[in-house]
FIKEFI-920899 format. One record per residue (C-alpha): x, y, z; chain. Coordinates in nm, 2 decimals, decimal comma, padded with zeros to 4 digits. Layout:
REM FIKEFI-920899
<x=X | y=Y | z=Z | chain=A>
...
END
This chain:
REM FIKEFI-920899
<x=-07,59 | y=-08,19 | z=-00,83 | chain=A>
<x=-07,32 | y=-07,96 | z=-00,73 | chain=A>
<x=-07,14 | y=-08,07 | z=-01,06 | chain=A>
<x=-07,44 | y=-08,02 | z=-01,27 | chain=A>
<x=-07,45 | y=-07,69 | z=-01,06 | chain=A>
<x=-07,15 | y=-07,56 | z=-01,12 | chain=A>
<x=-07,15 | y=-07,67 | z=-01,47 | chain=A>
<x=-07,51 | y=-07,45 | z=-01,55 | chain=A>
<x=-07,26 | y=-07,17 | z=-01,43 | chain=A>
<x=-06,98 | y=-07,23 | z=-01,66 | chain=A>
<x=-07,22 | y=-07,24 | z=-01,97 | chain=A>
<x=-07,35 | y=-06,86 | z=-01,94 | chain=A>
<x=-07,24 | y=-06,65 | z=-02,24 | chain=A>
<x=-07,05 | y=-06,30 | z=-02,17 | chain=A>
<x=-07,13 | y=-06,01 | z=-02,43 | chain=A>
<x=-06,78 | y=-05,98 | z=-02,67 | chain=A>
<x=-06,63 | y=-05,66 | z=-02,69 | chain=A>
<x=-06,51 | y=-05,56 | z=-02,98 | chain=A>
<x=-06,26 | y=-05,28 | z=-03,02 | chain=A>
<x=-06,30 | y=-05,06 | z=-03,34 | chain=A>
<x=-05,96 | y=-04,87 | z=-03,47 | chain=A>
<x=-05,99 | y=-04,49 | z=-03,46 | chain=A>
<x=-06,11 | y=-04,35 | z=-03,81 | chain=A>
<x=-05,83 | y=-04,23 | z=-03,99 | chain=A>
<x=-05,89 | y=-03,83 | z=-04,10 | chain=A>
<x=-06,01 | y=-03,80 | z=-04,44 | chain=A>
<x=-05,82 | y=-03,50 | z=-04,64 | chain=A>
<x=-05,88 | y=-03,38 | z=-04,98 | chain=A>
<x=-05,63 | y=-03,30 | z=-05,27 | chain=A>
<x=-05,47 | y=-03,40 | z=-05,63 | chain=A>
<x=-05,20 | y=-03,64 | z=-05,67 | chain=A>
<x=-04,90 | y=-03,62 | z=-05,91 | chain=A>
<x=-04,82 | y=-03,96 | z=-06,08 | chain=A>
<x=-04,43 | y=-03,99 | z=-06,11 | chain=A>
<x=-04,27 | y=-04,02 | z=-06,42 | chain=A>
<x=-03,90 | y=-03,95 | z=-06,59 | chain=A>
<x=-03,87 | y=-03,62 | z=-06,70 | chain=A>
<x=-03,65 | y=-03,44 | z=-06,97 | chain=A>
<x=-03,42 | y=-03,15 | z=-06,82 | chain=A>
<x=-03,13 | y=-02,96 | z=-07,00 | chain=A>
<x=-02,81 | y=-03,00 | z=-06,86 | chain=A>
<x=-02,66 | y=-02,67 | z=-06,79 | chain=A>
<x=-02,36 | y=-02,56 | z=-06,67 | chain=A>
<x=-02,27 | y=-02,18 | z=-06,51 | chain=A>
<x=-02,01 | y=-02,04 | z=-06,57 | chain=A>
<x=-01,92 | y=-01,70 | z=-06,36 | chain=A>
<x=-01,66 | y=-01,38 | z=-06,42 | chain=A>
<x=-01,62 | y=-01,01 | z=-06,38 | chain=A>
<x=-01,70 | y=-00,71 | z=-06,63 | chain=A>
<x=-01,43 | y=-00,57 | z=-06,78 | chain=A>
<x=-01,35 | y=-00,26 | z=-07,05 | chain=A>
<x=-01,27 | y=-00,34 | z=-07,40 | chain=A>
<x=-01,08 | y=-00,01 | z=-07,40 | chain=A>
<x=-00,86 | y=00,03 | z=-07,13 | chain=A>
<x=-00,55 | y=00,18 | z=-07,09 | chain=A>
<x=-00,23 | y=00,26 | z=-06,83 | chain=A>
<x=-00,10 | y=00,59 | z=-06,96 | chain=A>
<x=00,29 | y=00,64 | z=-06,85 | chain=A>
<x=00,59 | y=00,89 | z=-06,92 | chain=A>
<x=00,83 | y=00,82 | z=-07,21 | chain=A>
<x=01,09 | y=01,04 | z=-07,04 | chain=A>
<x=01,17 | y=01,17 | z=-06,71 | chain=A>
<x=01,04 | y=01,50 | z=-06,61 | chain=A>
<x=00,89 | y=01,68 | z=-06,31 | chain=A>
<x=00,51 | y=01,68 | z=-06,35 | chain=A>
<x=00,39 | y=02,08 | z=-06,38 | chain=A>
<x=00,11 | y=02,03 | z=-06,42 | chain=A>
<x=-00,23 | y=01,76 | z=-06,31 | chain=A>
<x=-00,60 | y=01,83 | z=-06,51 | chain=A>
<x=-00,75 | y=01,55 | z=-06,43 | chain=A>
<x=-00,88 | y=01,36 | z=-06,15 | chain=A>
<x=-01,04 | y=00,96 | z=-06,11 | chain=A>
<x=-01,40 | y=00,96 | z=-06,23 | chain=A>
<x=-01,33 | y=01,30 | z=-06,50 | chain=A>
<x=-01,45 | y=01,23 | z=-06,82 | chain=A>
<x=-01,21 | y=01,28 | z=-07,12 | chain=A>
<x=-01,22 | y=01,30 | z=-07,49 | chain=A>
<x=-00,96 | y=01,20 | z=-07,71 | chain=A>
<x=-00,64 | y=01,39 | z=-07,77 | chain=A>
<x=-00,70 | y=01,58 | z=-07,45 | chain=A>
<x=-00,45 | y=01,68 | z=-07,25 | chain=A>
<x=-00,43 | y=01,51 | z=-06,89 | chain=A>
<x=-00,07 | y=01,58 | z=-06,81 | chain=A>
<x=00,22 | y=01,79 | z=-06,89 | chain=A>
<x=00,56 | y=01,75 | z=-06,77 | chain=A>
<x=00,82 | y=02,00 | z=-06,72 | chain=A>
<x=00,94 | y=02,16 | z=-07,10 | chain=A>
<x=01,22 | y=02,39 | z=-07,03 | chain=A>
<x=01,52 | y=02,19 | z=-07,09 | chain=A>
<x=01,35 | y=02,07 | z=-07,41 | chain=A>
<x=01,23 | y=02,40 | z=-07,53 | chain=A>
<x=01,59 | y=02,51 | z=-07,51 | chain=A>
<x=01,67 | y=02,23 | z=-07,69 | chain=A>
<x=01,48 | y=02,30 | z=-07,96 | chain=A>
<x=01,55 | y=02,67 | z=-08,01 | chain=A>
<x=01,93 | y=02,56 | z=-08,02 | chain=A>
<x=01,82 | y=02,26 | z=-08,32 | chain=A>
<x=01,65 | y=02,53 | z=-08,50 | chain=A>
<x=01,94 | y=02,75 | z=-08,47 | chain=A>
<x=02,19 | y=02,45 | z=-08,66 | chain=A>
<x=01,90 | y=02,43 | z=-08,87 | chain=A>
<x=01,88 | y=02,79 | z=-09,02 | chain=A>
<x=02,27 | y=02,78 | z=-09,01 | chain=A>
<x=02,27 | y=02,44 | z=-09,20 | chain=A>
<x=02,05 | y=02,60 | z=-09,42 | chain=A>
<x=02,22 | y=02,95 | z=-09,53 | chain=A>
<x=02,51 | y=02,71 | z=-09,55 | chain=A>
<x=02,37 | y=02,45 | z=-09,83 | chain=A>
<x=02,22 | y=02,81 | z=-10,04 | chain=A>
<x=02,58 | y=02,96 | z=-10,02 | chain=A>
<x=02,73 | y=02,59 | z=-10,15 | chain=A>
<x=02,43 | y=02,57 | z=-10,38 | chain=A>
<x=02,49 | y=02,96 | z=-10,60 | chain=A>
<x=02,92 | y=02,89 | z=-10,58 | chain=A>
<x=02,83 | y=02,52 | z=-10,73 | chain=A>
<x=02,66 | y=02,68 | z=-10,98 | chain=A>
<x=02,98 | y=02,94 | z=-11,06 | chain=A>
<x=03,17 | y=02,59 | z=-11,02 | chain=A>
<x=03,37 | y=02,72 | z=-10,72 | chain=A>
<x=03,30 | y=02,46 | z=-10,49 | chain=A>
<x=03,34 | y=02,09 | z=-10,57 | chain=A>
<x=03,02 | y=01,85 | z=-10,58 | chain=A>
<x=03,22 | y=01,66 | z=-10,26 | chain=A>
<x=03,14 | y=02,04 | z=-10,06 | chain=A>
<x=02,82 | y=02,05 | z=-10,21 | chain=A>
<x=02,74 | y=01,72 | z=-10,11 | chain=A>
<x=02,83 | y=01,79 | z=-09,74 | chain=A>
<x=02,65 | y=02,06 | z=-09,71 | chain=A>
<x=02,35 | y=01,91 | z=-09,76 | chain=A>
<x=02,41 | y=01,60 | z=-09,55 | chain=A>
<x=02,46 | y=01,89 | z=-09,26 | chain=A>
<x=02,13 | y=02,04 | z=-09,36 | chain=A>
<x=01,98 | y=01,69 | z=-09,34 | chain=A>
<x=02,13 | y=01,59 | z=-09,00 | chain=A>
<x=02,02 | y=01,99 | z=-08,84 | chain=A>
<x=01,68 | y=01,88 | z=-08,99 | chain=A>
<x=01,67 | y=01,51 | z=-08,81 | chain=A>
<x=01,81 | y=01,66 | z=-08,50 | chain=A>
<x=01,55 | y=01,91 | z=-08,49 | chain=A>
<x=01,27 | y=01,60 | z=-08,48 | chain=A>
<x=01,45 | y=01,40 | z=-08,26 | chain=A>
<x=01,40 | y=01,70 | z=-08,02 | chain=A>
<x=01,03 | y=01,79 | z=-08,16 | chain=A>
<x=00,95 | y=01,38 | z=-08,05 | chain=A>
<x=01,11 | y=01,46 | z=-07,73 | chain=A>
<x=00,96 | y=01,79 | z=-07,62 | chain=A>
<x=00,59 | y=01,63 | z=-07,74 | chain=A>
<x=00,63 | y=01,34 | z=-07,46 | chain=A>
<x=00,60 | y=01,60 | z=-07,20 | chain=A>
<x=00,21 | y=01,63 | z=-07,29 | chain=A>
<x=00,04 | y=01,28 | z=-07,21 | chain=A>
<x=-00,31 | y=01,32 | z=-07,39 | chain=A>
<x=-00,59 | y=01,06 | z=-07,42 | chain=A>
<x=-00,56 | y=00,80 | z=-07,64 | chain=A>
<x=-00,96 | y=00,79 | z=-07,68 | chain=A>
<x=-01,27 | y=00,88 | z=-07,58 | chain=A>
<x=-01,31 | y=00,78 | z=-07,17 | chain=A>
<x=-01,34 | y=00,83 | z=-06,80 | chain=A>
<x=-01,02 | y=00,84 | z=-06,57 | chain=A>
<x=-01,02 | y=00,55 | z=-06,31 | chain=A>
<x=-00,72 | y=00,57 | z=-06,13 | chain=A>
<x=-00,46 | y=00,90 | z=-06,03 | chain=A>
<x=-00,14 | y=00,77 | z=-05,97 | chain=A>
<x=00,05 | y=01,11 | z=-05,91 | chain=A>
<x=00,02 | y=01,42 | z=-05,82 | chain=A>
<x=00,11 | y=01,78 | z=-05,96 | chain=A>
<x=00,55 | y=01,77 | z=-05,83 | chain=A>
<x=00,61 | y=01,45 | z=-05,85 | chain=A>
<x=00,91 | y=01,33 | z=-06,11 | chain=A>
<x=00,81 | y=01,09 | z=-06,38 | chain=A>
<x=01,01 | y=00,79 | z=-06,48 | chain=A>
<x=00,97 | y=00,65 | z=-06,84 | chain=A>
<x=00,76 | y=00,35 | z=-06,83 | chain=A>
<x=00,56 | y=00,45 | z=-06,48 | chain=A>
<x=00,20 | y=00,41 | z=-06,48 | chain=A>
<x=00,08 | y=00,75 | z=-06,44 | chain=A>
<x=-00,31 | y=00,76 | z=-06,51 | chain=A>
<x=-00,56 | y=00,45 | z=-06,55 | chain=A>
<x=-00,86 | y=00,50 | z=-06,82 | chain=A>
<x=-01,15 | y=00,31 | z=-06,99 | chain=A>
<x=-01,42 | y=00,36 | z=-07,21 | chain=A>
<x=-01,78 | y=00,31 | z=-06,99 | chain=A>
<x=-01,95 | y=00,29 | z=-07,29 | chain=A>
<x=-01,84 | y=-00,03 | z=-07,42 | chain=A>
<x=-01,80 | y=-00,33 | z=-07,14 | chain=A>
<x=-01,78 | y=-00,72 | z=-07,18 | chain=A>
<x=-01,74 | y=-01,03 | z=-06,93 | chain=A>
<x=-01,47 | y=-01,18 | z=-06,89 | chain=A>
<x=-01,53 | y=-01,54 | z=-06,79 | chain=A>
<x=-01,32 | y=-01,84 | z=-06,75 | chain=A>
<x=-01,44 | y=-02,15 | z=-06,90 | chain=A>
<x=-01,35 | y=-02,53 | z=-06,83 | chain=A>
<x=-01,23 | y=-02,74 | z=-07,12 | chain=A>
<x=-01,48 | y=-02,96 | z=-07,11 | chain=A>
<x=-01,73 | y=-02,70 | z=-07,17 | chain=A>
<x=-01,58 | y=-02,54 | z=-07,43 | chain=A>
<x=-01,75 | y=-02,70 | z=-07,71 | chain=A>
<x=-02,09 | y=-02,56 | z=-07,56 | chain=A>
<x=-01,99 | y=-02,19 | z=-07,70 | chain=A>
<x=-01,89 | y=-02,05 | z=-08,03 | chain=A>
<x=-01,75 | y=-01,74 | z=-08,13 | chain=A>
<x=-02,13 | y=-01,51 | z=-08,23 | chain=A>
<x=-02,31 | y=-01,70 | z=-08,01 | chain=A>
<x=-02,60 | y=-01,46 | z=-07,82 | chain=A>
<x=-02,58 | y=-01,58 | z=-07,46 | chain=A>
<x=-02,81 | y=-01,41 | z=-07,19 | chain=A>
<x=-02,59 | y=-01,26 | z=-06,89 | chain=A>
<x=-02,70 | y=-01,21 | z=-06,60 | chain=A>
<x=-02,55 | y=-00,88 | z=-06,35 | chain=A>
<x=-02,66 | y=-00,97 | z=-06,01 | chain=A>
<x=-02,60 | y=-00,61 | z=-05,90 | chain=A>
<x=-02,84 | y=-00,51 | z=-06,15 | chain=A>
<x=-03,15 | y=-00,68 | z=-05,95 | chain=A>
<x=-03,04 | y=-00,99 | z=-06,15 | chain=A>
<x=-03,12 | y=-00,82 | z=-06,50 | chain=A>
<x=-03,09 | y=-01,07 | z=-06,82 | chain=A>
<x=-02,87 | y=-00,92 | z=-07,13 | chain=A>
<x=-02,77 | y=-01,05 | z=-07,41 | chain=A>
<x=-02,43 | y=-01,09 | z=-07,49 | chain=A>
<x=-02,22 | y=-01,15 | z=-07,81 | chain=A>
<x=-01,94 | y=-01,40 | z=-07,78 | chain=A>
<x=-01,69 | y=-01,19 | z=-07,90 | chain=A>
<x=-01,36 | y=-01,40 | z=-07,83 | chain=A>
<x=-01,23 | y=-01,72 | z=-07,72 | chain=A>
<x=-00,85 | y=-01,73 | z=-07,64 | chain=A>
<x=-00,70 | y=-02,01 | z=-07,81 | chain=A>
<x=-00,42 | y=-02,09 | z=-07,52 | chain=A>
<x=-00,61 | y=-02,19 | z=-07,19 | chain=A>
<x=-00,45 | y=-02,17 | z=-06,85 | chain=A>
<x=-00,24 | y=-02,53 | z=-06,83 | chain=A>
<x=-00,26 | y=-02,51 | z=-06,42 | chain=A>
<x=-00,67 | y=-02,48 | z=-06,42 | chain=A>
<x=-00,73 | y=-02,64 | z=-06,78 | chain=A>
<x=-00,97 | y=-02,34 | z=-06,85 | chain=A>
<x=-01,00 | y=-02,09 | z=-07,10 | chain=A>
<x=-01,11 | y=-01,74 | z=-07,11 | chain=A>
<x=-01,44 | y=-01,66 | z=-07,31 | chain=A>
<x=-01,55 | y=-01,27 | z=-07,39 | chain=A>
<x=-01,87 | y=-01,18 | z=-07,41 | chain=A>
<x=-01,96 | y=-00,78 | z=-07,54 | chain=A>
<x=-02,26 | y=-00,65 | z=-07,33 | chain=A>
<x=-02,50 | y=-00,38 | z=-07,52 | chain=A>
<x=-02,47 | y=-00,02 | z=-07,35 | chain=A>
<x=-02,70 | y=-00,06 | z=-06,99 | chain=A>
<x=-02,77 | y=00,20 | z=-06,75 | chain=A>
<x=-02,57 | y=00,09 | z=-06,36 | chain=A>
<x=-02,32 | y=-00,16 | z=-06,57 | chain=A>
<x=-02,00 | y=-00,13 | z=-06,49 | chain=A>
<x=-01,66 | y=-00,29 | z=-06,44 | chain=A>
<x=-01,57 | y=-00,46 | z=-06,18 | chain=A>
<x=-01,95 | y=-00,63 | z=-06,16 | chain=A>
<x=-02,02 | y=-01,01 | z=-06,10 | chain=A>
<x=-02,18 | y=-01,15 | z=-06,39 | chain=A>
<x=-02,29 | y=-01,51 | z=-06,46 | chain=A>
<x=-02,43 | y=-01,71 | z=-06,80 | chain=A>
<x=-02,58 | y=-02,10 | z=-06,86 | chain=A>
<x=-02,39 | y=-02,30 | z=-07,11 | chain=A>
<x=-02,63 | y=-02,60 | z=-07,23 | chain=A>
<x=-02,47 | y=-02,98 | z=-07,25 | chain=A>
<x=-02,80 | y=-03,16 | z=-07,40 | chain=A>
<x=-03,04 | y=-03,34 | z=-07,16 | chain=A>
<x=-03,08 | y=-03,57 | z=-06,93 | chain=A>
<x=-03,36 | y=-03,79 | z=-06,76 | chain=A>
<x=-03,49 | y=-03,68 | z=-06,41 | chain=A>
<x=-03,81 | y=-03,69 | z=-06,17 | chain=A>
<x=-03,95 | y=-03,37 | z=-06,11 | chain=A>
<x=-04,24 | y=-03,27 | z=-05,87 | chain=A>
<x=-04,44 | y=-02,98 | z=-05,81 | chain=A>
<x=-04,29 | y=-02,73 | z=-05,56 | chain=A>
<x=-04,57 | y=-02,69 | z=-05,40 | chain=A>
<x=-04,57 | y=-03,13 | z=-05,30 | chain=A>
<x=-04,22 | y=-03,06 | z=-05,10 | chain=A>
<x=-04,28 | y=-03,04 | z=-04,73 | chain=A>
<x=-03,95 | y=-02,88 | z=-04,58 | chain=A>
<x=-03,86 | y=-02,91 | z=-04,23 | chain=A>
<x=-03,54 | y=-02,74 | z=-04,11 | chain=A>
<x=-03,29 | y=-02,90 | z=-04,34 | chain=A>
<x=-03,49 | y=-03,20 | z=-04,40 | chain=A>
<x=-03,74 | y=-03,21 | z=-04,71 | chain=A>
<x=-04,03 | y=-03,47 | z=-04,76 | chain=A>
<x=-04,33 | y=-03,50 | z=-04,99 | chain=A>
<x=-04,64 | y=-03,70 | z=-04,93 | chain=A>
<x=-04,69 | y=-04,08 | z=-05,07 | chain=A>
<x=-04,99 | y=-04,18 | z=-05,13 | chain=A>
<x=-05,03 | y=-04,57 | z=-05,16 | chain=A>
<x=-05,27 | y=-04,80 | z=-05,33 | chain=A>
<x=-05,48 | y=-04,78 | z=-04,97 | chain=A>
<x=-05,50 | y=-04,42 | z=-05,05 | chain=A>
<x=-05,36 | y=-04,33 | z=-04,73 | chain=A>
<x=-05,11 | y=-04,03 | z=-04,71 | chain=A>
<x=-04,79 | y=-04,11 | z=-04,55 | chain=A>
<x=-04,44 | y=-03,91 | z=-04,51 | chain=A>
<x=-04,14 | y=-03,99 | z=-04,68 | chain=A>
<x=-03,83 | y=-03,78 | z=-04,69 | chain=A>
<x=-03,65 | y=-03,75 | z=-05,01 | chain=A>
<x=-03,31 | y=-03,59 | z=-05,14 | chain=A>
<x=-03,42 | y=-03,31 | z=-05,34 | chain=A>
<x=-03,20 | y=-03,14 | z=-05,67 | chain=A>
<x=-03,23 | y=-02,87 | z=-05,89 | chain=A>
<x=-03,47 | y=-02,63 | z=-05,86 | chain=A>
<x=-03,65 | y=-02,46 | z=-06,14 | chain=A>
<x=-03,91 | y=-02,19 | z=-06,18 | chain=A>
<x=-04,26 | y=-02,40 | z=-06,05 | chain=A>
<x=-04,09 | y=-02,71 | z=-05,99 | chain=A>
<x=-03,81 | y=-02,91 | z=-05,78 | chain=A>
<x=-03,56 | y=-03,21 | z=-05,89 | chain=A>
<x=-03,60 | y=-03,53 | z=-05,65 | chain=A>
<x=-03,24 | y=-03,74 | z=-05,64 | chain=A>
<x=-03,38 | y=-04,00 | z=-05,42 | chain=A>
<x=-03,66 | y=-04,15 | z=-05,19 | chain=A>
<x=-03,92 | y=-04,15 | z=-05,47 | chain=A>
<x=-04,00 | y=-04,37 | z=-05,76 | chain=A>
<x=-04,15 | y=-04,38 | z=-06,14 | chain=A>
<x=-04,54 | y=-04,51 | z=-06,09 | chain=A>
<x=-04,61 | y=-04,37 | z=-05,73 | chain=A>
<x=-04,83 | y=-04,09 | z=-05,65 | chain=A>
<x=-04,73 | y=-03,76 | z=-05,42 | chain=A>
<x=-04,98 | y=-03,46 | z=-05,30 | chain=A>
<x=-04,91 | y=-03,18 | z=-05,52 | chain=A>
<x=-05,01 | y=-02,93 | z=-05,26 | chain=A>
<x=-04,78 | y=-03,07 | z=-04,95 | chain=A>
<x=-04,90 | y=-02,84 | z=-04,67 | chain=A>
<x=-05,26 | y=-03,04 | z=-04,68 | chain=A>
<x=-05,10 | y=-03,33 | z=-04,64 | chain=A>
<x=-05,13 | y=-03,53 | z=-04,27 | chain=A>
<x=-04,90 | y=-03,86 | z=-04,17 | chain=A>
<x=-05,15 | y=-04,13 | z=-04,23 | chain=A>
<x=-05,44 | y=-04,00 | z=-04,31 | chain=A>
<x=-05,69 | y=-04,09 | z=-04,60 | chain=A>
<x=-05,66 | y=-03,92 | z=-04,89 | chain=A>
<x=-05,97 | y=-03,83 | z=-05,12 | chain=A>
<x=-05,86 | y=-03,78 | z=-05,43 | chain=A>
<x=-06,00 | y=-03,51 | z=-05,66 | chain=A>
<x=-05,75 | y=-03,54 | z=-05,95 | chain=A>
<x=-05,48 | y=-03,72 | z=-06,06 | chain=A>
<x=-05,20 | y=-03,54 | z=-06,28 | chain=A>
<x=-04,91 | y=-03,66 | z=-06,46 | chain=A>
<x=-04,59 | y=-03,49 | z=-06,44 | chain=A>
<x=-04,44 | y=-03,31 | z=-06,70 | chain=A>
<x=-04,26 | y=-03,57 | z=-06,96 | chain=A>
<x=-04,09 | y=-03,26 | z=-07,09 | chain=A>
<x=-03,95 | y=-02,97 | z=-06,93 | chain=A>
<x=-03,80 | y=-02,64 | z=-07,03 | chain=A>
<x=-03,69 | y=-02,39 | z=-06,73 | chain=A>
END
């Protein structure tokens, strides 16, 4: 009995309890399918604006400096005077040329009327006009010289550097004054040989001038140096800028060179979840459930980002990131495709 008992105990049944998982939040959002995508390659190549006219204006003699008319930022015109040296020594010089000139001269009309009368010989006649001849070159020579005391502009410009002052002696050959022309301005840029084949001489190339708010301009390739630098294996590229207000040398300025295309996987910006320094978009799986994955992200362009790695071709990503929650479910409201072709 107390077996049968004990057995009428064991054989009571106990309620099961079952333990339901917590429902996962539901969010609601499109999804980007991933696919290869079509990029330019592009390559930047930076350098400096520059004058096409620019000039360093020196002494071709030695001479005190009387006198100083211009100063750095004065505008000029051409044939202007900007400096004049000391003339006095010169000016003596000449009045003494013109002196062996008139002499050299009353001399050859005396030679000429007694050749005439046949009493001088054609040898005295002769002489006298090679003395004319060299009083006349002499008087040049000094006429050259005495001119070199005026140093004028050698076009229309603006002074940008003042070496000297009003006292100082000039030496032929030193740098005295520093001019350009404002007015007409290129960049100067250095390009690698391998890229070198991406530009042509007349090619329109938009520049940008990051001191001018990033401002596009476009630009005539007006020169490419045949001899490249053999240290750097690079080559310098001009490019004429048209006449812009705030241009002016001295400025950073950058173009694109395009190398033909290449395959990639691009995503909405938007789908990029950044975190500090680490990036990561939202997977959603065949479950439809949202999960977090960090990726390596690219090049960026103007609505959309590069991925390198942590994404394939075939899955789907949130295209608006900041709706997205680790795990959750995702409703979806559309799916798109992105872009197969892309031009940024």
């Amino acid at each position: 009995m107390a077996v049968l008992f004990l057995a009428g105990c064991g054989s009571k049944e106990e309620p099961n309890t079952v333990v339901s998982a917590a429902p996962h939040k539901t969010i609601q959002g499109s999804v980007v399918e991933i696919t290869y995508t079509s990029v330019p390659v592009r390559v930047e190549v930076t350098g400096q604006v520059a004058a096409i006219f620019q000039a360093t204006l020196s002494s071709r003699i030695q001479g005190t400096i009387d006198s100083l008319f211009v100063r750095e930022g004065t505008k000029v015109s051409k044939g202007q005077l900007l400096i004049q040296l000391d003339s006095r020594d010169l000016q003596a010089d000449l009045a003494r040329a013109n002196a062996e000139v008139d002499n050299a001269k009353a001399h050859l009309d005396r030679m000429n009327q007694l050749y005439v009368q046949d009493a001088v010989s054609k040898q005295e006649m002769e002489n006298a006009t090679r003395g004319y001849r060299v009083a006349e070159a002499n008087r040049k020579a000094v006429e050259a010289q005495l001119s070199y005391t005026s140093v004028r502009a050698p076009f229309d410009g603006v002074i940008t550097e003042k070496k000297v002052e009003a006292g100082e002696l000039a030496s032929p050959g030193q740098p005295l004054l520093k001019m350009e022309d404002p007015q007409r301005l290129r960049l100067e840029a250095t390009v690698a040989e391998g890229d070198l084949k991406s530009v042509s001489r007349g090619d329109q190339i938009p520049i940008v001038i990051d001191a001018l708010e990033g401002q596009a301009m476009n630009g005539l390739v007006s020169q490419i140096l045949p001899a490249g630098d053999p240290h750097t294996h690079t080559f310098m590229v001009k490019v004429d800028l048209p006449k812009t207000t705030g241009l002016k040398t001295g400025m950073f300025g950058r173009f694109q060179l395009d190398k033909g295309s290449t395959q990639t996987i691009l995503v909405p910006s938007a789908a990029v979840v950044e975190r500090g320094e680490l990036t990561s978009l939202f997977v959603v799986g065949e479950d439809r459930i949202a999960r977090l994955r960090w990726v390596k992200l690219g090049r960026r362009f103007e609505k959309q980002v590069e991925i390198l790695s942590g994404i394939n071709v075939g899955e789907r990503v949130l295209s608006d990131g900041s709706r997205g929650v680790d795990g959750a479910a995702v409703q979806t409201a559309e799916t798109m495709v992105s872009p197969t072709t892309n031009t940024p």
